[in-house]
Residue, then its C-alpha position, 0 to 999 in steps of 0.5 A: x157203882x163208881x160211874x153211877x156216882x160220878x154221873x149223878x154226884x149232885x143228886x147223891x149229894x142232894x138225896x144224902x143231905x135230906x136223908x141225914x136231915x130226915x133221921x135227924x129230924x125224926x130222932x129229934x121229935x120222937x124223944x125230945x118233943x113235947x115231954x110226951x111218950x113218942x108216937x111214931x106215927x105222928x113223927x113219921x109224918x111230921x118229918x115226912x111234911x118237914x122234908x117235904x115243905x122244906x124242899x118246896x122252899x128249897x128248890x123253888x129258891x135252887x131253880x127259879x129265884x136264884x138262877x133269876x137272881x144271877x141274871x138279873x143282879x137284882x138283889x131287892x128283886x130277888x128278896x121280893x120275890x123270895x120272901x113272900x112265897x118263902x113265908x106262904x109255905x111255912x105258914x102252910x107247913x105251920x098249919x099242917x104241923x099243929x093239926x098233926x099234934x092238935x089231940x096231944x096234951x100241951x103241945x097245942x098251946x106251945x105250937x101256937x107260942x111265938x118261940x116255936x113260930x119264929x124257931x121254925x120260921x129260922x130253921x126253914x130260911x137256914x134249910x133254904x139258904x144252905x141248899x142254895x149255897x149247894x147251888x152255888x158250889x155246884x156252879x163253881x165246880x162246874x166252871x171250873x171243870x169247864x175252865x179246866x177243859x178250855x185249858x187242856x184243850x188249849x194246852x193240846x193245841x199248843x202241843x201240836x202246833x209245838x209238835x208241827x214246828x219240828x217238821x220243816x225245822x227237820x226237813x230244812x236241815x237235812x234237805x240241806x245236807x241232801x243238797x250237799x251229798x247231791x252237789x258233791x255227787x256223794x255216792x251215799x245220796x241213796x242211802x240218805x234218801x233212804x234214811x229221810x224216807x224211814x225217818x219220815x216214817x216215824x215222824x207222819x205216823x209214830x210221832x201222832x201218838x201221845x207216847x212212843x217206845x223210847x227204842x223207836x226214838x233212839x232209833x230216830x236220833x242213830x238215823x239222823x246221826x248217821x246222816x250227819x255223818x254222811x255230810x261230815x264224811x266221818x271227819x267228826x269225832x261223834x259218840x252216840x251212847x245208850x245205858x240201861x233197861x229200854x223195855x216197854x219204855x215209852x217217852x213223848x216223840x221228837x223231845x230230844x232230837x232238838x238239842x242234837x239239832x242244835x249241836x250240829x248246827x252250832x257244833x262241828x263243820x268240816x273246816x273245825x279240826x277240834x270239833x266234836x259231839x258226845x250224846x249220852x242217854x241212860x235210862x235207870x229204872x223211870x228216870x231217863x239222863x240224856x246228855x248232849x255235849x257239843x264243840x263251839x265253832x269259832x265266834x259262834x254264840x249260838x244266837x240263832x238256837x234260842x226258837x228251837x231250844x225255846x220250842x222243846x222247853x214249852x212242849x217239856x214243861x207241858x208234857x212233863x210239868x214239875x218232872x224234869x230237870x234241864x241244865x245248860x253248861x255253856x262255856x268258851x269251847x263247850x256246849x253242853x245240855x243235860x236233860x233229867x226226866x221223870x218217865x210217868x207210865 
């Protein structure tokens, strides 16, 4: 019943509004009309030619004038064209009117009066303007609907085009570290291909989809750890932490792999005895704390961080709109990013 109604909103808004003019109608010319006992018959009919001249008017003005209108912008045009039919076909529904009732006593004559003439000429220009008001609601919503596609579809693009940035930054950096162990003839070169192959894995076909369970992203963010280890020779204090519940949590893929990126970048080198890296990631019941503290490389002010930081802040403000918290604490041996986020299910 509920996609009936959303497929066919405008007629059911259509068919109620007559349905409730209809019994309004009726109610009225059957007890308040003419001081007479009430004749059904005549009333039905009489609010059965109501409803029907009515919505002659109605949507002859729904369908030819108005979209005419909107056209051409032509507003003297439009009256034109609108008030002479307009006036035929409540002179011809006044006529129907007075033969319905012309056998019954006094109502002749005040049928014929110029208060009933002009009340029924107002009532059918107000019938005619408000179902042509509907129209132009109608209108609205529908290009607001369109607007709001154009923008979801843009939106989407943007996220993906967001998304494919991730891969080359990635790959630069840990081809760089591959050319490194290569270089140094390190005897762990396997067992990084090896990781960048299972990482790469995740990132062509996990990371397509909308969500991704958060264990696989942890999972993500050891395997590129464990590469950066390889590289520093385990020379660098880095602490990888987890805490809380992880089942069936889902997060949207690569969100955070940006802010260790960024720390191993700008963070630690082989040459800084007092580097460092801690990462915290908590998960208490839908909110999600992922913390990145980093040690600060002498004369290093992370001025080439800014695209990387700015790329996951956009795909965080457009996954995440209105549900998450991102704060930077950058101080003169530090630097340190907290990420607060609501999980939506």
């Amino acid at each position: 019943m509920q996609p009936f109604i959303q497929r066919n909103r405008v007629l059911v808004v259509h068919l109620s509004f007559w349905c409730v003019y209809f019994s309004f109608f009726f109610y009225q010319i059957t007890f308040n009309r003419y001081g007479q006992e009430p004749d059904y018959r005549k009333a039905f009919l009489d609010a059965i030619t109501q409803i029907l001249f009515m919505a002659i008017a109605s949507y002859l003005n729904y369908f030819y004038w108005i979209p005419r209108f909107l056209k051409h912008k032509h507003i003297g045009k439009y009256l034109l064209e609108f008030f002479i039919p307009f006036l035929v076909i409540v002179f011809v529904h006044l006529k129907v009117k007075q033969l319905i009732y012309v056998d019954l006593n006094g109502s002749k004559h005040f049928l014929h009066t110029t208060k009933f003439i002009l009340q029924h000429f107002a009532i059918s220009l107000f019938i005619v303007i408000f179902v042509g008001m509907l129209k132009f609601a109608e209108d609205w919503f529908e290009l607001e609907a369109k607007r709001k596609q154009i923008e979801n579809e843009k939106l989407t693009a943007e996220l993906t085009f967001l998304k494919a940035q991730i891969n080359p930054h990635f790959l630069f950096n840990t081809l760089n570290n591959l050319y490194y162990l290569a270089f140094t003839n390190s005897p762990n070169t396997t067992e990084v291909i090896a990781k960048l192959s299972q990482m790469m894995r995740y990132m062509i076909y996990d990371s397509n989809n909308q969500k991704v369970l958060l264990s696989k992203e942890i999972e993500y963010i050891e395997n590129y750890i464990s590469l950066e280890k390889l590289r520093l020779n385990n020379e660098v204090p880095i602490n990888f932490t987890v805490a809380g519940s992880l089942n069936q949590v889902e997060i949207v893929p690569l969100i955070l792999i940006t802010f260790l990126e960024n720390a191993f970048k700008h963070g630690v080198s082989n040459n800084s005895t007092d580097a460092f890296i801690f990462v915290k990631l908590s998960v208490d019941k839908n909110r999600l704390v992922y913390t990145v503290e980093n040690s600060k490389l002498p004369k290093n002010d992370h001025e080439k961080s800014g695209i990387g930081l700015q790329n996951v802040g956009r795909r965080l403000a457009l996954s995440y709109p209105d549900k998450y918290v991102l704060e930077v604490e950058n101080t003169y041996q530090s630097y340190k990013v907290s990420l607060s986020l609501e999980l939506t299910k």
